[in-house]
MARSE-616632 format. One record per atom (N, C-alpha, C): residue in one letter; chain; atom name; x, y, z. Coordinates in steps of 0.05 Angstrom, whole numbers. Layout:
REM MARSE-616632
@type = a&mol = A&atom = CA&c1 = X&c2 = Y&c3 = Z
...
//
This chain:
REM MARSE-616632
@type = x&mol = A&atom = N&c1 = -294&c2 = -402&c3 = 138
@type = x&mol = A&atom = CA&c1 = -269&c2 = -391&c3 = 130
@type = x&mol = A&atom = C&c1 = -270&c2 = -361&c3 = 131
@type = x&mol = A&atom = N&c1 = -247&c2 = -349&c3 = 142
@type = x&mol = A&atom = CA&c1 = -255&c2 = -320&c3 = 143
@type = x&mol = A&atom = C&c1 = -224&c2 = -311&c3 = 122
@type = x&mol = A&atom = N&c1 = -232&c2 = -286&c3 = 108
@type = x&mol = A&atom = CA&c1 = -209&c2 = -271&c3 = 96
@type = x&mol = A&atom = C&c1 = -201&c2 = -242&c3 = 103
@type = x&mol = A&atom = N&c1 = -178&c2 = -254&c3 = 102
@type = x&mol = A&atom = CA&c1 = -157&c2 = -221&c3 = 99
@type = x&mol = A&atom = C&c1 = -148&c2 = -217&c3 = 75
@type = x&mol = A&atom = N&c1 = -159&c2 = -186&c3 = 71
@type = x&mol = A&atom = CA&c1 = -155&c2 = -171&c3 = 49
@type = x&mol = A&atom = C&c1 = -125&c2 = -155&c3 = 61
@type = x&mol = A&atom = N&c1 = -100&c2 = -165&c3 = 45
@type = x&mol = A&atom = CA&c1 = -78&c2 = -147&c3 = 57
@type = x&mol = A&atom = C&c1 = -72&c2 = -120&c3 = 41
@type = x&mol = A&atom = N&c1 = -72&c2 = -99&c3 = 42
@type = x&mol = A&atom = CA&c1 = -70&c2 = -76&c3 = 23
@type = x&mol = A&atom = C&c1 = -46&c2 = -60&c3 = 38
@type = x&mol = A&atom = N&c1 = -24&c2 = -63&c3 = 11
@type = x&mol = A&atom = CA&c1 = 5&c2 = -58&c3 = 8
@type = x&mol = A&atom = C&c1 = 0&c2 = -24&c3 = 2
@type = x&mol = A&atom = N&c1 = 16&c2 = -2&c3 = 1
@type = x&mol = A&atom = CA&c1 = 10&c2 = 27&c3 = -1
@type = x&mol = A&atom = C&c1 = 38&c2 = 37&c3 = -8
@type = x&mol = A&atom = N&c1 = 52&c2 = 48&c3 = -34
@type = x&mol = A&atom = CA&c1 = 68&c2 = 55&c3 = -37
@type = x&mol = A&atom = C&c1 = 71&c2 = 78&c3 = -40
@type = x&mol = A&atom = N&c1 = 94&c2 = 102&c3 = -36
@type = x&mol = A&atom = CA&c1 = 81&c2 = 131&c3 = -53
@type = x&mol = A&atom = C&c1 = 117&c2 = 137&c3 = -45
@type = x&mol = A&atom = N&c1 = 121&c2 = 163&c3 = -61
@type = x&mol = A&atom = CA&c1 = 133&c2 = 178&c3 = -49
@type = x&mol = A&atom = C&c1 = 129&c2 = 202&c3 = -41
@type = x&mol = A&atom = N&c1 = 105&c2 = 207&c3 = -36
@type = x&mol = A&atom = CA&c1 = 91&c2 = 230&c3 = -28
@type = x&mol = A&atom = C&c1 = 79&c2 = 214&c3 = 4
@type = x&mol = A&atom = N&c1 = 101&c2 = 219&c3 = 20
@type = x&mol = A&atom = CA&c1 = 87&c2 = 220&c3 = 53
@type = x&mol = A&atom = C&c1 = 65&c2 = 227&c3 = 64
@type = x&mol = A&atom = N&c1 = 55&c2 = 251&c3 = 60
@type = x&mol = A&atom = CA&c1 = 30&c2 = 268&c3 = 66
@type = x&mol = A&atom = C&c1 = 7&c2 = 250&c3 = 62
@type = x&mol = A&atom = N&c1 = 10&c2 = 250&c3 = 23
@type = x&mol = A&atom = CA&c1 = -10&c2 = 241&c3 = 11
@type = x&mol = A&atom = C&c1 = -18&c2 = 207&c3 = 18
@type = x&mol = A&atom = N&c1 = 7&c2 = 200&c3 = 19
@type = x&mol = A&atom = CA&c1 = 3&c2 = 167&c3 = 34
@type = x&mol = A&atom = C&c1 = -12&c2 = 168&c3 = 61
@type = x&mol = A&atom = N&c1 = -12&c2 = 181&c3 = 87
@type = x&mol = A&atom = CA&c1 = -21&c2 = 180&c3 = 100
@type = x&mol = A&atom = C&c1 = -41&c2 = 192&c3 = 99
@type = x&mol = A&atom = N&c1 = -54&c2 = 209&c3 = 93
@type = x&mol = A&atom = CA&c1 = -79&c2 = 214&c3 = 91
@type = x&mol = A&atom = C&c1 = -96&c2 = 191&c3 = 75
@type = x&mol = A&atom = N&c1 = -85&c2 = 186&c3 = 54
@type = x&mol = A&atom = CA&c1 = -99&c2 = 165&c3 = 43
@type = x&mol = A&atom = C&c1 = -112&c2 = 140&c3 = 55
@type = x&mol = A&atom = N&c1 = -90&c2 = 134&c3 = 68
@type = x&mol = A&atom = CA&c1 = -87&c2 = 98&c3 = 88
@type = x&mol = A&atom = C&c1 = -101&c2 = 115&c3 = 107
@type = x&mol = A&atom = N&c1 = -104&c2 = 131&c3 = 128
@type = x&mol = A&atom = CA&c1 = -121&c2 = 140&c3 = 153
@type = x&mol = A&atom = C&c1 = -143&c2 = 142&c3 = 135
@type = x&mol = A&atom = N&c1 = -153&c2 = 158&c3 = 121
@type = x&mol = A&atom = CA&c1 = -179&c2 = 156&c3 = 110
@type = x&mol = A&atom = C&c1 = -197&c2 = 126&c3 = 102
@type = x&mol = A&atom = N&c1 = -179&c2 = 110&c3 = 87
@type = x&mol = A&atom = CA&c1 = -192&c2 = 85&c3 = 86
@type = x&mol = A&atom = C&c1 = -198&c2 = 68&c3 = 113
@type = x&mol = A&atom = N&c1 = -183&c2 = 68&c3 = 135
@type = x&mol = A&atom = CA&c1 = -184&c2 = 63&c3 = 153
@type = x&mol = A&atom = C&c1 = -205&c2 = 62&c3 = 163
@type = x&mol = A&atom = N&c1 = -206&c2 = 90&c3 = 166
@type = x&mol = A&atom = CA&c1 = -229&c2 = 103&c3 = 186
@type = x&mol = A&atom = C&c1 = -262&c2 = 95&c3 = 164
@type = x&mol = A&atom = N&c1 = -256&c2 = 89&c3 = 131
@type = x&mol = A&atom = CA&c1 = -276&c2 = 84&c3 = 120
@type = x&mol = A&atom = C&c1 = -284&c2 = 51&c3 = 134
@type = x&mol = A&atom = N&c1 = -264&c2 = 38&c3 = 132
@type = x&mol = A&atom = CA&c1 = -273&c2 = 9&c3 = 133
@type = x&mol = A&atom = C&c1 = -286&c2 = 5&c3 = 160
@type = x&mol = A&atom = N&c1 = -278&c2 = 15&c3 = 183
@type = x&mol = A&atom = CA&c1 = -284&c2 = 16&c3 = 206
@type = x&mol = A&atom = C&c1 = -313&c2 = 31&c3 = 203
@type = x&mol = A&atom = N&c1 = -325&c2 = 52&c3 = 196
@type = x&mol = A&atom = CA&c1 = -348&c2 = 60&c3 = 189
@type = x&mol = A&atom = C&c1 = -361&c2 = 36&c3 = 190
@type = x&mol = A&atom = N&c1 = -351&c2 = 29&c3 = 167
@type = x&mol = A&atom = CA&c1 = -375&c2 = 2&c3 = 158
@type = x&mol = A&atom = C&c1 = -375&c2 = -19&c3 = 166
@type = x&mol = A&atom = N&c1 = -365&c2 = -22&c3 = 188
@type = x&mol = A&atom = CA&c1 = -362&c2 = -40&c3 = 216
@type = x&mol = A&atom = C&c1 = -336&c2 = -68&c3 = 210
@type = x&mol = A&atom = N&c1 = -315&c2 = -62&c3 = 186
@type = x&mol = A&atom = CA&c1 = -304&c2 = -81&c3 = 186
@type = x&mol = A&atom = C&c1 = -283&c2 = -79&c3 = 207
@type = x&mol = A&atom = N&c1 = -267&c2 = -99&c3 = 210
@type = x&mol = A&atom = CA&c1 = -243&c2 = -105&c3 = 227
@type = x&mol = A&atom = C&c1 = -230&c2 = -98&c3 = 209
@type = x&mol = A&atom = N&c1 = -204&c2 = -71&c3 = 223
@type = x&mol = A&atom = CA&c1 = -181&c2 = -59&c3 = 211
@type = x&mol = A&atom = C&c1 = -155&c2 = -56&c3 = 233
@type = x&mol = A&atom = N&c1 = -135&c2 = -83&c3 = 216
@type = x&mol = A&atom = CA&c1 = -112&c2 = -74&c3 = 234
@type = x&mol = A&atom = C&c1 = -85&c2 = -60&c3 = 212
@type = x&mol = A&atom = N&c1 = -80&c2 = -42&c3 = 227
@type = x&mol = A&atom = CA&c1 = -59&c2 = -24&c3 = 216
@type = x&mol = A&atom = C&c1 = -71&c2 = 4&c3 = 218
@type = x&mol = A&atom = N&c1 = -59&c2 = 26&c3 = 212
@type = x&mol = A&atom = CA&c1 = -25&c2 = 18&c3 = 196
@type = x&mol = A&atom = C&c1 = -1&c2 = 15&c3 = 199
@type = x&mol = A&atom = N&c1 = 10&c2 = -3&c3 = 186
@type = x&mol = A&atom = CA&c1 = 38&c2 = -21&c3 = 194
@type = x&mol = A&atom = C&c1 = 50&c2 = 5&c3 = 178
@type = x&mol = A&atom = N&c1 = 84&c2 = 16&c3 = 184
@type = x&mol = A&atom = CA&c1 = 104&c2 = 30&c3 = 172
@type = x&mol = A&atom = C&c1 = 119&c2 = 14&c3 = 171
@type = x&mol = A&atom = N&c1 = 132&c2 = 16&c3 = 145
@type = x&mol = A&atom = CA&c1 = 159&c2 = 0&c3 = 138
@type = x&mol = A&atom = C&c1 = 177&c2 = 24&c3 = 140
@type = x&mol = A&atom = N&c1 = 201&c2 = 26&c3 = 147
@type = x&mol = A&atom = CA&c1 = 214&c2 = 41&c3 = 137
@type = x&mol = A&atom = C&c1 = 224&c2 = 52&c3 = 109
@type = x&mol = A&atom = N&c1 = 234&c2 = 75&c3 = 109
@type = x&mol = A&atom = CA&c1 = 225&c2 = 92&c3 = 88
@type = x&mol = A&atom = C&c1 = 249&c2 = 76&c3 = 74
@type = x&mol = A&atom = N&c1 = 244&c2 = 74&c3 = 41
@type = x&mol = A&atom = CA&c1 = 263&c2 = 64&c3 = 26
@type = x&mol = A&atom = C&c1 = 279&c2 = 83&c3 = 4
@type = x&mol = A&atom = N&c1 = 307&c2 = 87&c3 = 12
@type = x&mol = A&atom = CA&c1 = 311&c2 = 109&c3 = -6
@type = x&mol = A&atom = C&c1 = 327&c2 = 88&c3 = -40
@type = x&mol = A&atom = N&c1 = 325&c2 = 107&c3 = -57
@type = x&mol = A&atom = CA&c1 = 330&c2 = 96&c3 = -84
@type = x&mol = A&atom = C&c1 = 352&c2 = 120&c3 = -97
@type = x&mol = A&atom = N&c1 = 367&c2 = 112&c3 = -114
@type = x&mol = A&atom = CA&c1 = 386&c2 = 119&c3 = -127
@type = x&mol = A&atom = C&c1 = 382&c2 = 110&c3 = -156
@type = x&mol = A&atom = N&c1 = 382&c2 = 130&c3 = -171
@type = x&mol = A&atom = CA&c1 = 375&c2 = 121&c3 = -205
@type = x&mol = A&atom = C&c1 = 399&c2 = 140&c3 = -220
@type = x&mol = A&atom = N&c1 = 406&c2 = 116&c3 = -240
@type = x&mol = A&atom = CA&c1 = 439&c2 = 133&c3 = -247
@type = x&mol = A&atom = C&c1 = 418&c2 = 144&c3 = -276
@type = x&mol = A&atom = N&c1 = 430&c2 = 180&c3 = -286
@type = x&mol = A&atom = CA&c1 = 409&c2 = 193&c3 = -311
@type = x&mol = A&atom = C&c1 = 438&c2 = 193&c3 = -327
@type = x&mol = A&atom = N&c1 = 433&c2 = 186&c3 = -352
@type = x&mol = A&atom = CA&c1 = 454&c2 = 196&c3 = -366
@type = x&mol = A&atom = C&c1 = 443&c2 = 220&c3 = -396
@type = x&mol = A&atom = N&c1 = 461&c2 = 231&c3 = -397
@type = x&mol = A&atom = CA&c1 = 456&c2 = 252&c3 = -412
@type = x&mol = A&atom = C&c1 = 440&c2 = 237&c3 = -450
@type = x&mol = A&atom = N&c1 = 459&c2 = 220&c3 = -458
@type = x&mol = A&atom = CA&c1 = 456&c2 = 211&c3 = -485
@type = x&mol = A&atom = C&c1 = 444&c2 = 173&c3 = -474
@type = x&mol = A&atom = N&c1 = 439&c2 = 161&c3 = -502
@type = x&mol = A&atom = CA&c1 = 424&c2 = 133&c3 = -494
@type = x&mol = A&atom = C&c1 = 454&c2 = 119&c3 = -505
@type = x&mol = A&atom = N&c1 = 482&c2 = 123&c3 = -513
@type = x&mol = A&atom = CA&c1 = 501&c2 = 119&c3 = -508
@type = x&mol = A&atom = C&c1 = 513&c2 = 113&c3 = -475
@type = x&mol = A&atom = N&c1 = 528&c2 = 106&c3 = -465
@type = x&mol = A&atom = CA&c1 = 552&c2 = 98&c3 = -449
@type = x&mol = A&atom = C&c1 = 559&c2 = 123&c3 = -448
@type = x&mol = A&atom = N&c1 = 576&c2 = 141&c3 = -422
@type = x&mol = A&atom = CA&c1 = 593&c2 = 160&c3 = -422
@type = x&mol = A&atom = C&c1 = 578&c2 = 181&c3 = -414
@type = x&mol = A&atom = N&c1 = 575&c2 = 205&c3 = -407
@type = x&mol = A&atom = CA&c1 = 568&c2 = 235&c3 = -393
@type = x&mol = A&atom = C&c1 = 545&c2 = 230&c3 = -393
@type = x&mol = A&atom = N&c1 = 548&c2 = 231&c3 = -354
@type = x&mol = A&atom = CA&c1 = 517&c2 = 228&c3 = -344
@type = x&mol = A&atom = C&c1 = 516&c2 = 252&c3 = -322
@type = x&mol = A&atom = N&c1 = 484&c2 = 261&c3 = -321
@type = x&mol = A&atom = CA&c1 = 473&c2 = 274&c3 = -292
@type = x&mol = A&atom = C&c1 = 481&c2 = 266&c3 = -264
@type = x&mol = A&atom = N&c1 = 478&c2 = 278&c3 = -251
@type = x&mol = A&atom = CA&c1 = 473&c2 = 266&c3 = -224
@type = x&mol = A&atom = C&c1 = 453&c2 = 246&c3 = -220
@type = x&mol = A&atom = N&c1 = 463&c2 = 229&c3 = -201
@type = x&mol = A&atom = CA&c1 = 448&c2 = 207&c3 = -202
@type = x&mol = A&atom = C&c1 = 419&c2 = 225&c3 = -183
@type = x&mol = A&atom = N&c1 = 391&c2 = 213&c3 = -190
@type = x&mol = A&atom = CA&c1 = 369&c2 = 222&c3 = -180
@type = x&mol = A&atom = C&c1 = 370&c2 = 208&c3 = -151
@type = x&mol = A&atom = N&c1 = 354&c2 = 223&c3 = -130
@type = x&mol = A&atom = CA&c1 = 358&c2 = 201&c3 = -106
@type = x&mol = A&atom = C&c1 = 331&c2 = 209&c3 = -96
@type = x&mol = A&atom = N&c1 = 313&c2 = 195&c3 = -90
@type = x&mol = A&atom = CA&c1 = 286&c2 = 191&c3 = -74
@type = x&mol = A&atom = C&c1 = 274&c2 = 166&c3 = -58
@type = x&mol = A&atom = N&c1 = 259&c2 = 178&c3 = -39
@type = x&mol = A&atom = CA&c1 = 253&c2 = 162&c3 = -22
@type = x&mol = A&atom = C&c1 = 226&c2 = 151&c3 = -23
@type = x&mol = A&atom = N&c1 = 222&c2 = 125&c3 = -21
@type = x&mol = A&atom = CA&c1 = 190&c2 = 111&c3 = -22
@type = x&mol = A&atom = C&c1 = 189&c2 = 98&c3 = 3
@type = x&mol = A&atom = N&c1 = 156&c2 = 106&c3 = 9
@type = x&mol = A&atom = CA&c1 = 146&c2 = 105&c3 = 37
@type = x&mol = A&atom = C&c1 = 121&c2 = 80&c3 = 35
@type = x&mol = A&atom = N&c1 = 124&c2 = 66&c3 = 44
@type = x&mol = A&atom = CA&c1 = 102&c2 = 45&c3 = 57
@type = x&mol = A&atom = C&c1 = 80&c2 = 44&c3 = 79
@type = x&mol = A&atom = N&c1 = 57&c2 = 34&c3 = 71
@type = x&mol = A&atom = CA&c1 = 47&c2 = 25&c3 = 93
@type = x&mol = A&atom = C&c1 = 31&c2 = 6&c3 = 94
@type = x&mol = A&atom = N&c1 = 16&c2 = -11&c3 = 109
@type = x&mol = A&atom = CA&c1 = 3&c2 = -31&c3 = 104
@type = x&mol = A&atom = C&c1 = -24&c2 = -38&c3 = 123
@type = x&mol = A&atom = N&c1 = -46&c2 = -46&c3 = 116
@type = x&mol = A&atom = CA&c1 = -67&c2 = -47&c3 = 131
@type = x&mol = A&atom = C&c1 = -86&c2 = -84&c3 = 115
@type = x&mol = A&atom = N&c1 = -91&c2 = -89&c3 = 142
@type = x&mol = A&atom = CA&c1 = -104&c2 = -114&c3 = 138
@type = x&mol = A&atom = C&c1 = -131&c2 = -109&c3 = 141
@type = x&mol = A&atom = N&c1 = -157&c2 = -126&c3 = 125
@type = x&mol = A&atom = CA&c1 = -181&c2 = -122&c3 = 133
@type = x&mol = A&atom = C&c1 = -187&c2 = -144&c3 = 139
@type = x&mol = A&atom = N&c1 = -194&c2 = -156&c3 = 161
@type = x&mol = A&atom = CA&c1 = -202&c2 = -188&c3 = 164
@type = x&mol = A&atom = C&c1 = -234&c2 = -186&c3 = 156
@type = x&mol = A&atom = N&c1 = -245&c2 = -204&c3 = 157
@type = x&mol = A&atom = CA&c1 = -266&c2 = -214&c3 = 148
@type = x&mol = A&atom = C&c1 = -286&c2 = -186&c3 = 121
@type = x&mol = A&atom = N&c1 = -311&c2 = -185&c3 = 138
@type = x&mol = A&atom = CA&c1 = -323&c2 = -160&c3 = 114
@type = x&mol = A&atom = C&c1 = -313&c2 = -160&c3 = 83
@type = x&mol = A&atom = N&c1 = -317&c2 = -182&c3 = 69
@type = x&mol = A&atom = CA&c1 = -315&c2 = -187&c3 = 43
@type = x&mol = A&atom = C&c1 = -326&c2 = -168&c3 = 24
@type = x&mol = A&atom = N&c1 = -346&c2 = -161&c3 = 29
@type = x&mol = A&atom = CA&c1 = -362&c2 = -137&c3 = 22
@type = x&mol = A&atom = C&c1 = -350&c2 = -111&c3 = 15
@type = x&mol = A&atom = N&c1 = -339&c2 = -101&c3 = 42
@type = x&mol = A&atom = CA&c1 = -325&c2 = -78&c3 = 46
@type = x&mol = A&atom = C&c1 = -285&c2 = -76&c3 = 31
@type = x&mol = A&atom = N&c1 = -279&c2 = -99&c3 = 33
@type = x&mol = A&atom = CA&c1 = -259&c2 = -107&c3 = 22
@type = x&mol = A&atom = C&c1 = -261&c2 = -107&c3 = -8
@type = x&mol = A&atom = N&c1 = -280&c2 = -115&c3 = -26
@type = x&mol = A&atom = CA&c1 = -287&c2 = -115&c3 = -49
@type = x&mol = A&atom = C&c1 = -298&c2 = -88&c3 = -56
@type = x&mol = A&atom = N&c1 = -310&c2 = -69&c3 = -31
@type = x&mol = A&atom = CA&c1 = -311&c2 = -44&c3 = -45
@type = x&mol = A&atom = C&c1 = -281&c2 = -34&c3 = -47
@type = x&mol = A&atom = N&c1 = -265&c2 = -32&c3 = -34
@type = x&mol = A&atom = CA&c1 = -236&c2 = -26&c3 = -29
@type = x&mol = A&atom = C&c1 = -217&c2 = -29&c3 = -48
@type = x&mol = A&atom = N&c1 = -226&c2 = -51&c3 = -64
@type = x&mol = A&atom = CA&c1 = -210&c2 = -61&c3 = -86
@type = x&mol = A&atom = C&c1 = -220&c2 = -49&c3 = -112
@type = x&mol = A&atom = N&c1 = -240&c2 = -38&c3 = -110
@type = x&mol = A&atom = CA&c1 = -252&c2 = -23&c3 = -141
@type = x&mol = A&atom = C&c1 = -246&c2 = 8&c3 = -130
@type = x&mol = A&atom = N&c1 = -235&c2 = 17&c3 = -113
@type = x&mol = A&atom = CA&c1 = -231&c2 = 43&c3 = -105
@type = x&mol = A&atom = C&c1 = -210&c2 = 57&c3 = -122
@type = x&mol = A&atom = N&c1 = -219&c2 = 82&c3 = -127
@type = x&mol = A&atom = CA&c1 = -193&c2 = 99&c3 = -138
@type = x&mol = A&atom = C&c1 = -178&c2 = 109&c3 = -123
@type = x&mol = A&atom = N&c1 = -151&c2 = 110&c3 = -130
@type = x&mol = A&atom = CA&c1 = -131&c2 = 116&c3 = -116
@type = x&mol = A&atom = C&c1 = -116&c2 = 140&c3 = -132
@type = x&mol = A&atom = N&c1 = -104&c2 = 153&c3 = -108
@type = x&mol = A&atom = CA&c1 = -84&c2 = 179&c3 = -127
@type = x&mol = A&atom = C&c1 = -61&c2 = 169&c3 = -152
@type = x&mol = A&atom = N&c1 = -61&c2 = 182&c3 = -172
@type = x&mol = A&atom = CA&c1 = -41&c2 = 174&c3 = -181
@type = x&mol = A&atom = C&c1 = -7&c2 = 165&c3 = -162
@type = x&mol = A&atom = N&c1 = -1&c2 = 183&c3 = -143
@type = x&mol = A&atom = CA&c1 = 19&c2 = 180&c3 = -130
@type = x&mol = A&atom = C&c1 = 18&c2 = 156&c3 = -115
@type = x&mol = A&atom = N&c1 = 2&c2 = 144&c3 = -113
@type = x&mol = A&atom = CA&c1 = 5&c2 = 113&c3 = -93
@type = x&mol = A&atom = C&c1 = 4&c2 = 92&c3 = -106
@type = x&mol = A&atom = N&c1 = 23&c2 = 70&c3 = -99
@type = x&mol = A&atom = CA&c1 = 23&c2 = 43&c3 = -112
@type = x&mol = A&atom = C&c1 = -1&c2 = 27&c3 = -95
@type = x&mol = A&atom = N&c1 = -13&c2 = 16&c3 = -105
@type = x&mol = A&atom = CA&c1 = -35&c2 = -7&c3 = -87
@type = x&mol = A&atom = C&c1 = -21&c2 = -33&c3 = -90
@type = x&mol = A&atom = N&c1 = -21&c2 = -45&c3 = -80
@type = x&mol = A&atom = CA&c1 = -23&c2 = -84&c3 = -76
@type = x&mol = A&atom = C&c1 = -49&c2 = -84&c3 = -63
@type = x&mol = A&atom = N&c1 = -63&c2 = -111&c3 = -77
@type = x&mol = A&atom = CA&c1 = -76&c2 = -121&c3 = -58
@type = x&mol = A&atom = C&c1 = -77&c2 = -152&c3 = -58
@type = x&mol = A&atom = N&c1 = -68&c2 = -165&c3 = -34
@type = x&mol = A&atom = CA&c1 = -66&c2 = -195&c3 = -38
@type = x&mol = A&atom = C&c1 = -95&c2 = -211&c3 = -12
@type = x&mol = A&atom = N&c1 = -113&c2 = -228&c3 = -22
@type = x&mol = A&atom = CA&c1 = -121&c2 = -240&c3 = -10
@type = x&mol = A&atom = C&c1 = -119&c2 = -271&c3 = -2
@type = x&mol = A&atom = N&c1 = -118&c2 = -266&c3 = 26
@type = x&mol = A&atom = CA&c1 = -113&c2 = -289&c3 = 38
@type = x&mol = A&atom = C&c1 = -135&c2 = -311&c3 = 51
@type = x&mol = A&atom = N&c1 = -140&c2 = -326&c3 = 48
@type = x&mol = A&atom = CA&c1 = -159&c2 = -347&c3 = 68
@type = x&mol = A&atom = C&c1 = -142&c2 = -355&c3 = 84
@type = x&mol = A&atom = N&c1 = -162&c2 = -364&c3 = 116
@type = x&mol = A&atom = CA&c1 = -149&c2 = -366&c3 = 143
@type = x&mol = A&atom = C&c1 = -176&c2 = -384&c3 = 155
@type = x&mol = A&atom = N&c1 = -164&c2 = -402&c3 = 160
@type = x&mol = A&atom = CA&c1 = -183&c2 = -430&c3 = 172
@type = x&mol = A&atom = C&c1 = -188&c2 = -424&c3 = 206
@type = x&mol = A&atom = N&c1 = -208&c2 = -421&c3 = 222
@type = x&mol = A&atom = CA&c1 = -207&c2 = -413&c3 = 237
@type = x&mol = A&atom = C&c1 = -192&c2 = -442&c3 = 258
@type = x&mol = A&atom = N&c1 = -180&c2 = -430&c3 = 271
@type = x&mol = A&atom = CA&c1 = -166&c2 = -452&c3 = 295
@type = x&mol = A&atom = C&c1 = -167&c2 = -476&c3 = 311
@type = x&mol = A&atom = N&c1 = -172&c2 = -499&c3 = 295
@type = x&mol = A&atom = CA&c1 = -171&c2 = -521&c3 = 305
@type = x&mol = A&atom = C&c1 = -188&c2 = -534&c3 = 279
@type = x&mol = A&atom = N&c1 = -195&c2 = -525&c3 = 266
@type = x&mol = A&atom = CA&c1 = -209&c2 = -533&c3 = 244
@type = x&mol = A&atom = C&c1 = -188&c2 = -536&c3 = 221
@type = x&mol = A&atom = N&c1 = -203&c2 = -557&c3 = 208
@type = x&mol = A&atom = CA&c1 = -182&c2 = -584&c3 = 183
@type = x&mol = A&atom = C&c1 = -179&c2 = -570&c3 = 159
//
Protein backbone atom coordinates (compact mmCIF):
# COMPACT_ATOMS: atom_id res chain seq x y z
CA UNK A 1 0.00 0.00 0.00
CA UNK A 2 1.51 3.29 -0.77
CA UNK A 3 0.35 6.87 0.75
CA UNK A 4 -0.38 10.27 -0.15
CA UNK A 5 0.17 12.86 2.26
CA UNK A 6 -2.17 15.74 0.63
CA UNK A 7 -1.11 19.21 2.19
CA UNK A 8 -3.81 22.02 1.73
CA UNK A 9 -1.89 25.78 2.18
CA UNK A 10 -3.96 28.74 2.98
CA UNK A 11 -2.71 32.39 3.62
CA UNK A 12 -3.47 35.71 2.66
CA UNK A 13 -0.14 36.68 2.38
CA UNK A 14 0.88 35.53 -1.43
CA UNK A 15 4.63 36.02 -1.07
CA UNK A 16 4.74 34.31 2.17
CA UNK A 17 2.60 31.31 0.77
CA UNK A 18 4.84 30.75 -1.97
CA UNK A 19 7.92 30.75 -0.56
CA UNK A 20 6.74 28.53 1.99
CA UNK A 21 5.10 25.66 -0.41
CA UNK A 22 8.50 26.08 -2.93
CA UNK A 23 10.64 25.62 0.08
CA UNK A 24 8.95 22.48 1.32
CA UNK A 25 8.99 21.22 -1.99
CA UNK A 26 12.32 21.54 -2.78
CA UNK A 27 12.77 20.02 1.06
CA UNK A 28 10.83 16.83 0.35
CA UNK A 29 12.48 16.30 -2.97
CA UNK A 30 15.98 16.66 -1.08
CA UNK A 31 15.08 13.77 0.75
CA UNK A 32 14.27 11.84 -2.22
CA UNK A 33 10.42 11.84 -1.79
CA UNK A 34 7.93 12.06 -4.74
CA UNK A 35 6.44 15.70 -4.89
CA UNK A 36 3.60 16.62 -7.12
CA UNK A 37 2.57 20.23 -7.05
CA UNK A 38 2.04 23.02 -6.62
CA UNK A 39 -1.54 23.00 -7.54
CA UNK A 40 -3.13 27.00 -7.51
CA UNK A 41 -6.64 27.38 -6.83
CA UNK A 42 -7.75 30.51 -7.61
CA UNK A 43 -7.53 33.33 -5.40
CA UNK A 44 -10.65 33.61 -3.13
CA UNK A 45 -11.84 37.00 -2.30
CA UNK A 46 -14.03 37.50 1.06
CA UNK A 47 -16.26 40.20 2.23
CA UNK A 48 -16.87 40.62 6.13
CA UNK A 49 -19.72 43.08 7.10
CA UNK A 50 -17.84 45.33 10.67
CA UNK A 51 -20.32 47.05 12.55
CA UNK A 52 -19.56 49.81 14.77
CA UNK A 53 -21.66 48.62 18.19
CA UNK A 54 -22.59 44.57 19.01
CA UNK A 55 -26.22 46.03 18.47
CA UNK A 56 -28.01 46.03 14.82
CA UNK A 57 -27.59 49.47 12.96
CA UNK A 58 -24.22 51.77 12.06
CA UNK A 59 -21.67 49.84 10.51
CA UNK A 60 -17.95 50.25 8.83
CA UNK A 61 -17.22 49.40 5.61
CA UNK A 62 -17.46 46.09 4.88
CA UNK A 63 -13.59 44.57 5.10
CA UNK A 64 -12.66 42.80 1.76
CA UNK A 65 -9.62 40.32 1.38
CA UNK A 66 -8.36 37.86 -0.58
CA UNK A 67 -7.14 34.09 0.37
CA UNK A 68 -4.73 32.30 -1.74
CA UNK A 69 -4.30 28.46 -2.02
CA UNK A 70 -2.12 25.93 -2.88
CA UNK A 71 -1.68 22.38 -2.77
CA UNK A 72 1.07 19.74 -2.91
CA UNK A 73 0.87 15.91 -2.73
CA UNK A 74 3.68 13.61 -1.25
CA UNK A 75 3.23 10.06 -2.46
CA UNK A 76 4.86 7.45 -0.70
CA UNK A 77 8.07 8.54 1.85
CA UNK A 78 6.05 8.17 5.08
CA UNK A 79 8.97 9.23 6.85
CA UNK A 80 9.36 12.49 5.21
CA UNK A 81 5.65 13.12 5.25
CA UNK A 82 5.55 12.63 9.02
CA UNK A 83 8.43 14.98 9.32
CA UNK A 84 6.15 17.51 7.39
CA UNK A 85 3.35 17.13 9.62
CA UNK A 86 5.28 18.11 12.93
CA UNK A 87 6.73 21.15 10.95
CA UNK A 88 6.19 24.78 11.98
CA UNK A 89 4.48 26.90 9.94
CA UNK A 90 4.13 30.84 9.83
CA UNK A 91 1.53 32.14 11.65
CA UNK A 92 0.01 33.51 8.31
CA UNK A 93 -0.71 30.05 6.72
CA UNK A 94 -3.57 27.68 7.23
CA UNK A 95 -2.20 23.90 6.95
CA UNK A 96 -4.56 20.83 6.13
CA UNK A 97 -3.15 17.79 6.11
CA UNK A 98 -5.27 14.75 4.90
CA UNK A 99 -3.84 11.25 4.41
CA UNK A 100 -4.80 9.01 1.97
CA UNK A 101 -4.07 5.13 1.22
CA UNK A 102 -3.93 4.03 -2.52
CA UNK A 103 -3.84 0.23 -3.42
CA UNK A 104 -1.53 -0.17 -6.11
CA UNK A 105 -3.40 -1.23 -9.54
CA UNK A 106 -4.88 -4.38 -9.98
CA UNK A 107 -4.52 -5.37 -6.51
CA UNK A 108 -7.81 -6.36 -4.12
Amino acid sequence: MTFVTKLTFQSGDRAVLTETVNELKQLVERKGGQCKGPHTSPETRLTVPQYQTLQPGDSFPNWEYSVYERRIDIHGAEHIANEVGHMEFPDSIHVEIEVEQQQPLGGN
